[in-house]
N, C-alpha and C positions, 0 to 999 in steps of 0.2 A: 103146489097146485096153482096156486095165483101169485107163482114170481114175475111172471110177467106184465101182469098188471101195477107191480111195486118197484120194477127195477129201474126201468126207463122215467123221468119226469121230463118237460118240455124244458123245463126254464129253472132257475136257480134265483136266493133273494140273498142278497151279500147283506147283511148287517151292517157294515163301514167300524167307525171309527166313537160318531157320535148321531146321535137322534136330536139332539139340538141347534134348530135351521140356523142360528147366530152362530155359533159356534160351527158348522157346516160353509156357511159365507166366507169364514176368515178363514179357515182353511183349507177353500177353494183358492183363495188370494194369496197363501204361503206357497202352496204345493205348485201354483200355475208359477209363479215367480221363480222356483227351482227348476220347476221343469225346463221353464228356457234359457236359464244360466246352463243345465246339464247340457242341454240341445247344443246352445251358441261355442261352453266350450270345450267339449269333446269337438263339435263340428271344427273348428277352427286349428284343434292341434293335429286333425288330419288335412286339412286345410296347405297349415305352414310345413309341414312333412312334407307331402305335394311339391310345395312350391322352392323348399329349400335345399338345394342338392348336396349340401352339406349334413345334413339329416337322412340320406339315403343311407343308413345301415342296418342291421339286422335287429339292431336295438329298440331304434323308431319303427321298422316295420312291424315288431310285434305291440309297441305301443298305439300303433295305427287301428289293431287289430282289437287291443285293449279298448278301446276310443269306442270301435261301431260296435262291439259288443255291451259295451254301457249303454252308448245311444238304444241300444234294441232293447236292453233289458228293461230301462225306462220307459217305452214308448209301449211297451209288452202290457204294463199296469198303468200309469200315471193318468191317460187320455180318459181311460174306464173309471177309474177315482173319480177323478175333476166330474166328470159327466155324472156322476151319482152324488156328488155334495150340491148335485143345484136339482138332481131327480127326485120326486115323492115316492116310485117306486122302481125300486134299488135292484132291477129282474137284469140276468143276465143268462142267455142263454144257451142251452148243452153241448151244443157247438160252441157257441163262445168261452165258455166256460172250459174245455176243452185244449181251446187254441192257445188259450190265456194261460193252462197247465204247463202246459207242452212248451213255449216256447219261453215260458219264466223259467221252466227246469235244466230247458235246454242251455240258456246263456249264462246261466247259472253255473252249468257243470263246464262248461266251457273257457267261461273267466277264471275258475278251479285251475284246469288243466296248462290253461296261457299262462297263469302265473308262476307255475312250477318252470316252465319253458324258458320263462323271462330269467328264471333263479336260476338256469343253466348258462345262458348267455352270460349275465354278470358273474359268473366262475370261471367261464371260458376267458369274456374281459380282464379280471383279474389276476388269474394262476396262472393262464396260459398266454399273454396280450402279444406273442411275438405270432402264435399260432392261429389267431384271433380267424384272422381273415379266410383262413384256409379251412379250419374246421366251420366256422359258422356261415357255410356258403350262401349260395343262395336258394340252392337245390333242397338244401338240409331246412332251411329258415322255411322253405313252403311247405314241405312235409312237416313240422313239427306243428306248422298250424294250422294247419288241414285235419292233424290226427286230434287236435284242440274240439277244432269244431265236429268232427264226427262222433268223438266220445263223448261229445255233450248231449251228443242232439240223440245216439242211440240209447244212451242212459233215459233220458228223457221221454223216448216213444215208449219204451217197456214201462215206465212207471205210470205214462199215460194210459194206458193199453188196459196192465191189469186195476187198477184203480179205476175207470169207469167204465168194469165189468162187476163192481160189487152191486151188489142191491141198494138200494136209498131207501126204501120203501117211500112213505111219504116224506120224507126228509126233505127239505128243500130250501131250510136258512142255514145261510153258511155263513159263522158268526167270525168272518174277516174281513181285509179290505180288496181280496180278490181273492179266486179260486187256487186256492195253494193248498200241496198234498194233504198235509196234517186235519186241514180244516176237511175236508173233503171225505176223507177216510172215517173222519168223526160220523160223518151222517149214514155210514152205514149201519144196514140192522143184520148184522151177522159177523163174527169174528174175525177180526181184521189182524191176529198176530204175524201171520204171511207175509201180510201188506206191510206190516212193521218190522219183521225181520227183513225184507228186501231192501228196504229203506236203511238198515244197517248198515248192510251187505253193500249197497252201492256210496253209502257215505263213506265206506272205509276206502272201496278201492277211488272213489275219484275226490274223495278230499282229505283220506291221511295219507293215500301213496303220494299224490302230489305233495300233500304238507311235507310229508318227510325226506323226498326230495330238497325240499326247499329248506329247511332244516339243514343237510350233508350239503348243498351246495353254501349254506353261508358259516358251515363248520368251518370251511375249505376257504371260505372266503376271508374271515377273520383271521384264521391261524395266517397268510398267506400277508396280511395287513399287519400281523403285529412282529413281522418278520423284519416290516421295515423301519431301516432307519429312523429318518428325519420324520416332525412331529408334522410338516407342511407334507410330506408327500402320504402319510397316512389317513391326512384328512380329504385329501385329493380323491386317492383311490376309496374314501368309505363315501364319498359324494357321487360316486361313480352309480351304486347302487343303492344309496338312503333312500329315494323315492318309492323303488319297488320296496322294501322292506317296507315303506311305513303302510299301502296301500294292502302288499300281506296279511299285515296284523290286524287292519280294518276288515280284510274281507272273510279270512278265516275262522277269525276267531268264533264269532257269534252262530257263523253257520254248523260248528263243530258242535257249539251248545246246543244249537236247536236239533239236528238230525240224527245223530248218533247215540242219545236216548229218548226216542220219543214218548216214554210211557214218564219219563222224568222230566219231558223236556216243559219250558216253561208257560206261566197263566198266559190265556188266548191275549189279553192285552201287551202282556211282553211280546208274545209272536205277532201280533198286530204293529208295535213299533219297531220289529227288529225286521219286518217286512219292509215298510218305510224306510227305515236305516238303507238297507240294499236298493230300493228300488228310485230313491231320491239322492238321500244325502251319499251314500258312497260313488255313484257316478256323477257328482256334482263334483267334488271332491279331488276326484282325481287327477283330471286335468289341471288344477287348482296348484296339485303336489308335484305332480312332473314340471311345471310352469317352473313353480316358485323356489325348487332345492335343484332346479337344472341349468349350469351356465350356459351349455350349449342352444336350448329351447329359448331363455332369456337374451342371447344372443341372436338367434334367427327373429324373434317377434323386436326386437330393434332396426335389425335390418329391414323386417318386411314395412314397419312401419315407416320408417326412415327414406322408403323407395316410395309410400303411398304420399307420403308428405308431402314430396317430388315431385310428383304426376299433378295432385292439386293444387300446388304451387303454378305448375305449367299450364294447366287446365284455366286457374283463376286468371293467367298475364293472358 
């Protein structure tokens, strides 16, 4: 009778993290200092990709890929955060609240999907290295990351979709640091097992099928490593791929914990740091690990820097 008057509300009030303005100041000050460590160095490691023609392979171009999808998934939450540790009222609204769904679940399932992709590449580098170039074209490299980004973003629109078409009634604190499904589903006043079995449903097929991809590509990958001889050429080829693995295990893990039982999954304060986790510290992160366990990347930002050194040397005479 008067769903209509309960379904729709204008605007939403996020909770955050802490109701204490001291504590709100200082980490407006952590989270803004990440954010532009995240910004500067993703921006830069598609920067030096760009710039070094020695990095034009299939490998960097999916890291390229890895890079703007961090940037986005950051910029999706962080800007809305920050703006609410200095706001008295914390309103965000149904469209916003919406967009901010949509495009955190989006890049979400996306970074999912690129990472299985990435686990194909370092199998094909490893098992196959004489075959490398022929099987991982270029034709193939765009297609696999096109289907990255379509699966993310169709996962996404369906769970946008049916999720705000549930009723809220008056519902309208959402006790997180942005509008993320679980929280959101909470505020409905009617039975939401649908909405949680969908939410199964799509954790398995876009983050155990990739997991377990990624899983057989590094079965194949190790049996393949401990084949070889010398103790220098096994370290070599597990340096080839240690970066993505350690990036895997950051980014899978926790989201396996959180979506695939959501009636078990954990207290809103766990899901409130393990939001943070993804939306700061793992695309801070990254670029960090490709940097630092990659001689080729270590190599190109020598060079680059090495050629800027140059220019202002020339610059300054």
């Amino acid at each position: 009778m008067g769903t209509d008057n309960q379904t729709w509300v204008s605007d939403f009030i996020l909770l955050g993290l802490s109701s204490d303005w001291d504590a709100q100041v200082s980490l407006f000050v952590l989270f803004l200092v990440m954010y532009m460590v995240t910004m500067l160095g993703n921006c830069l490691i598609v920067l030096l990709i760009r710039l070094d023609s020695r990095l034009h392979t299939p490998m960097y171009f999916f890291h390229t890929n890895l890079s703007l999808v961090d940037v986005s998934y950051a910029t999706s939450i962080v800007p809305q955060l920050l703006a609410h540790f200095l706001a008295e009222h914390k309103a965000i609204s149904l469209q916003s609240c919406a967009a901010q769904l949509f495009f955190s679940l989006a890049l979400g399932g996306i970074e999912f999907v690129l990472l299985a992709v990435m686990a194909y590449d370092c199998y094909v580098a490893v098992c196959d290295p004489l075959r490398y170039s022929a099987i991982m074209h270029g034709a193939l490299c765009a297609k696999l990351a096109i289907t990255s980004w379509v699966s993310g973003s169709i996962n996404s629109l369906m769970h946008t979709t049916i999720t705000f078409q549930l009723p809220m009634c008056t519902n309208k604190f959402i006790d997180h640091i942005f509008c993320e499904i679980l929280a959101l589903i909470r505020l409905a006043c009617v039975d939401t097992s649908s909405n949680e079995v969908t939410i199964i449903v799509s954790s398995i097929v876009l983050l155990m099928t990739p997991l377990c991809l990624v899983l057989l590509s590094y079965i194949r990958i190790i049996s393949t490593i401990l084949k070889i001889q010398s103790r220098e050429g096994r370290r070599k080829v597990f340096h080839t791929c240690a970066s993505h693995l350690t990036v895997v295990a950051l980014c899978y893990g926790m989201a396996i914990f959180t979506y695939i039982h959501p009636h078990s999954s954990p207290s809103v304060l766990q899901e409130k740091l393990i939001s943070l986790f993804y939306a700061i510290l793992t695309p801070m992160l990254n670029p960090m690990i490709y940097s630092l366990r990659n001689k080729e990347v270590k190599g190109a930002w020598k060079k680059l820097l090495w050629k800027f050194s140059g220019l202002t040397s020339k610059l300054a005479t």
